[in-house]
N, C-alpha and C positions, 0 to 999 in steps of 0.2 A: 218625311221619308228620307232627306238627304240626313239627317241627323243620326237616324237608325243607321244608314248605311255607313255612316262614318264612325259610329260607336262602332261597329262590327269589324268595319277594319282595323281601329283600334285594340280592339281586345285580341283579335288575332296577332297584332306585331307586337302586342305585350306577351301573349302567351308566345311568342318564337322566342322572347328574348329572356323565356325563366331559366333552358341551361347557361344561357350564359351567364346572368345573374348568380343563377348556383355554382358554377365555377369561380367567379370570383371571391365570391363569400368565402369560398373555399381557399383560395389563394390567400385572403386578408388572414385568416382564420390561421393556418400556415405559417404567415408569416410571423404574427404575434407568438406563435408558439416559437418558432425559432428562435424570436428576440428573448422570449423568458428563459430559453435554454440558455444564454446565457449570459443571463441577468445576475449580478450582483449580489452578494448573502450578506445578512446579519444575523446575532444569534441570540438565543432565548435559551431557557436553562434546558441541563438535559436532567433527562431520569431514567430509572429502569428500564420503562417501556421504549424509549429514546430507540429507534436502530442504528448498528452497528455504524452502516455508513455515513448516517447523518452528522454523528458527531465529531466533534473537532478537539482537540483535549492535549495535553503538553507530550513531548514526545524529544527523547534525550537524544542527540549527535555522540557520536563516541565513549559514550557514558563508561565503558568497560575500562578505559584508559583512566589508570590509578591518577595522575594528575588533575583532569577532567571530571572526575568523581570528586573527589577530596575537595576540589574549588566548591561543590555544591553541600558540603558536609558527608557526604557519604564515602567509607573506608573500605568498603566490599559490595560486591553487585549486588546484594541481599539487599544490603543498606540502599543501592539504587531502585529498586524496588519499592520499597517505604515511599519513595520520593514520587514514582514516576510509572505507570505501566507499560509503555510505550518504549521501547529500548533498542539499542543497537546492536550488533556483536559484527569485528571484521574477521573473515576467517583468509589463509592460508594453506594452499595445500603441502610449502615444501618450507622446509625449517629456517633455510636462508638463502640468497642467492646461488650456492652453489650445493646444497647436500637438501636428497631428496625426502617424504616425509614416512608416514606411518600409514598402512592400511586402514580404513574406513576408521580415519580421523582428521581433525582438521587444526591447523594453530590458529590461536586467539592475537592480531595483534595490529598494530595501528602501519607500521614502517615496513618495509621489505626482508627487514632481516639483517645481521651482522654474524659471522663467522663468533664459533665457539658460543652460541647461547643456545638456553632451550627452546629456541619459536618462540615461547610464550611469553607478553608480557599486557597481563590484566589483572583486573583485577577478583577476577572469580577463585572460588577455591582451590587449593591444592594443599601439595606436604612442601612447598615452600623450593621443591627440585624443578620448578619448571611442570608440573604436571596439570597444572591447570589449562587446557586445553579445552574446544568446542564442548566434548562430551562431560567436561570439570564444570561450564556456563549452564550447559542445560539442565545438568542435576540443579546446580541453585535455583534454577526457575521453577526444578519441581516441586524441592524442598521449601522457598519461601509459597509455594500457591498453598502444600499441604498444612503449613501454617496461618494459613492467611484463607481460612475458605469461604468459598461466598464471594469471593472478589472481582469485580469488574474483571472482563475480558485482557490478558496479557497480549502484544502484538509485538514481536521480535524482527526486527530485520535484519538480516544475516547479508550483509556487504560481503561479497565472495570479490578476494581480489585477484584471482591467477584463473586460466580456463581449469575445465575437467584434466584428470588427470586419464591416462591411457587404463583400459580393464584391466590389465595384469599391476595393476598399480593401489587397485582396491578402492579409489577414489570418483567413485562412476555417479548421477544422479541416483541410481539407486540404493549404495553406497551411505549416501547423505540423509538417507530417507530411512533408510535400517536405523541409523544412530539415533537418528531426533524422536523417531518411534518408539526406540527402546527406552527411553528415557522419561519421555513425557505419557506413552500411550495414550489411555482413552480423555486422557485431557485435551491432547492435540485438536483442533479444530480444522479436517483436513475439506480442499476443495470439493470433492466426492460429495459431501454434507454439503455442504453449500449447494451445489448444483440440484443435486434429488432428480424432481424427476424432468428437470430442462432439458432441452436439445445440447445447449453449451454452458461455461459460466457468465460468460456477458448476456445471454439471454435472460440468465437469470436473476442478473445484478438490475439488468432494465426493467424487468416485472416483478421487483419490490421481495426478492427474496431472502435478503436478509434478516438475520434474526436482530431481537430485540438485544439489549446490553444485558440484562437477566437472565433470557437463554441463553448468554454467552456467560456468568459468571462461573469463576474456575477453570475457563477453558484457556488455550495455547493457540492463537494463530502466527504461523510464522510465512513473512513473505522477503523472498530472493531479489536484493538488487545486486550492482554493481556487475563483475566481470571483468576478462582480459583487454588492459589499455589497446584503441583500437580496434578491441571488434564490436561495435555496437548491438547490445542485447543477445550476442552469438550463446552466451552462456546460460541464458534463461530461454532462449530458442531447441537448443538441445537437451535443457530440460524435460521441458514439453514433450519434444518427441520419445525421449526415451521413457516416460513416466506416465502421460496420459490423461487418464481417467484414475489411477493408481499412485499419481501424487500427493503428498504428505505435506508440501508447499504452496504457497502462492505466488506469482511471479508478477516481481513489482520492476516494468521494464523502465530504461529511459526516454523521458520525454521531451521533447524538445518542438513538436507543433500539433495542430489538430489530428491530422491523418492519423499519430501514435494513439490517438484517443477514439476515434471516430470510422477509422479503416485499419490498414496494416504497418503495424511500426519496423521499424529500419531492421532487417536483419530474420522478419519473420513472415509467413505466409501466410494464406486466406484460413486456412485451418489452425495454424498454431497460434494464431491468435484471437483466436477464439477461445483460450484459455486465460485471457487478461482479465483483470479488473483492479488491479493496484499500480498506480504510476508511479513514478521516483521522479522528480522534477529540480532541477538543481536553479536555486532562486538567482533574479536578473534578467532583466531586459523584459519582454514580454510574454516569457515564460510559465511565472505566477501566476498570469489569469489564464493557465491552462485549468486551474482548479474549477473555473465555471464549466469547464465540457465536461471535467471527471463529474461533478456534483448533477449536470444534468442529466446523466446518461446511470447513475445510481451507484459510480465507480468509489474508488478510495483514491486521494489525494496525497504526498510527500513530497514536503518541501526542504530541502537541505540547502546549507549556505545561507542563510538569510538573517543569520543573528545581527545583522545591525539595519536590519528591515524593520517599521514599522509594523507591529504585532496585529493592529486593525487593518491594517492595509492587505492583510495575508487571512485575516478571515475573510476580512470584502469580496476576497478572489477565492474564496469556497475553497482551502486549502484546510483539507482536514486534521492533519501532522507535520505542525510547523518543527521540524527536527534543530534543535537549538542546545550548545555546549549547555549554558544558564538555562536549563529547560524550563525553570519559575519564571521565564523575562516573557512569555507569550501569551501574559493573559490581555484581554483587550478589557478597559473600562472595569477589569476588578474581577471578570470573569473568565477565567483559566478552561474551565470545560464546559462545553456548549451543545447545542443545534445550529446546525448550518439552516437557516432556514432567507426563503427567497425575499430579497427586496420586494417589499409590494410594488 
């Protein structure tokens, strides 16, 4: 009898103690997932099927700057092209520090400017008068894709270095968005597509809505860093709001800690940034393994500044576009394009 009564009480203060049990399962369960988020990448080949975000693949710093090019063999941005799909362009709104610019245009060029020149100084097409300008860059991207068809996905990043210009100036986010449209049309790969039928784009980056490297070839994705020295992300913030759901870009903010990746980065709020999923992360210090939050959360990665950074050490840290003058120096063990995929 005492046996029985004791099994019974037994079983009853085990059955008290199954939520608690299942809470903590749940908490370990939790935790391990936290840890894999962010855990460590190495890479395996990529392919067609490969998505967008996964992969990690060379990706040129300044490449438009005719010195910068020419170090690499290539004489014209076409020629950069041949080399690299992943590219840069700095734009300009005013021709030099003192004389203002051109309606719904932008200059092409690395330095701020010197009195008596034409803004331009790249290497993209023109008649040789300074005419090679943003809208000079983006014909060659369309002219080398309509040569080149079939081809892996282009990604442009367009370093904007002055804020917007005022409406009666021509130079508006929408402005910027008429140009690249015109030019590229239905090749452009705009956020709108990406999103479908999500609440947001980070929504949709978390629940695997990227397309594969196949459904992307031919296409133009273009994403917005940089900005006016001092205002952190103010430029890609007013993006947003003036553009929306009706943006033609991507906004690749600066990052500098988890919050920019994980909550609201410096400069924007609970809603506008809900339009993120590409970082800018300027390599050094503990920066670089910001690439494990972008890679866990299904974001895109850009790392700049790190050309005398070990090339494996920036895959480890799930940096998808290691952005490099020598854009050939970033292959790891022999392999230039890859899968970010998770240390086991």
């Amino acid at each position: 009898m005492r046996i029985r009564i004791f099994e019974g009480a037994f079983a009853r203060v085990r059955s008290s103690f199954k939520p608690l049990l299942a809470t903590l399962a749940a908490s370990a369960s939790l935790a391990v997932s936290a840890g894999a988020a962010a855990q460590s990448c190495t890479q395996s080949a990529a392919t067609g099927a490969s998505t967008y975000q996964a992969v990690f693949q060379p990706t040129c710093h300044n490449c438009y700057e005719i010195g910068v090019a020419k170090a690499m063999g290539a004489n014209t941005f076409k020629q950069v092209l041949d080399q690299v799909l992943n590219v840069e362009i700095d734009i300009w709104d005013t021709r030099d520090a003192v004389t203002g610019g051109v309606p719904r245009e932008w200059y092409v060029r690395h330095n701020p400017g010197t009195l008596f020149q034409s803004g331009n100084d790249n290497n993209c097409t023109g008649n040789g008068k300074g005419t090679n300008d943003l809208g000079a860059c983006l014909d060659d991207i369309r002219t080398w894709s309509d040569a080149h068809p079939g081809h892996y996905p282009i990604t442009l990043f367009l370093d904007k270095k002055q804020a917007w210009s005022p409406a009666s100036q021509g130079r508006r986010p929408a402005d910027l968005d008429r140009l690249v449209e015109s030019s590229l049309g239905q090749k452009l790969y705009k956020p709108a597509e990406f999103k479908g039928a999500h609440a947001t784009l980070r929504e949709a980056a978390k629940t695997g809505a990227w397309p594969s490297r196949d459904a992307l070839k031919g296409r133009v994705l273009i994403a917005l860093t940089g900005g006016q020295t001092g205002k952190h992300n103010q430029t890609q913030n007013e993006y947003v709001q003036d553009r929306r759901d009706n943006a033609a870009l991507f906004m690749a903010v600066d990052t500098d800690e988890t919050k920019d990746i994980e909550g609201t980065p410096q400069g924007f709020n609970a809603t506008t940034a809900s339009y993120l999923v590409f970082y800018n992360i300027k390599a050094g210090g503990s920066r670089t393994s910001l690439g494990k939050k972008t890679r866990a959360n299904n974001y895109v990665s850009r790392l700049w500044d790190g050309d005398n950074d070990n090339p494996c050490s920036i895959l480890d840290a799930c940096i998808n576009d290691n952005a490099l003058k020598k854009w050939n120096k970033g292959a790891c063990n022999g392999l230039s394009t890859g899968v970010l995929t998770p240390k086991p």
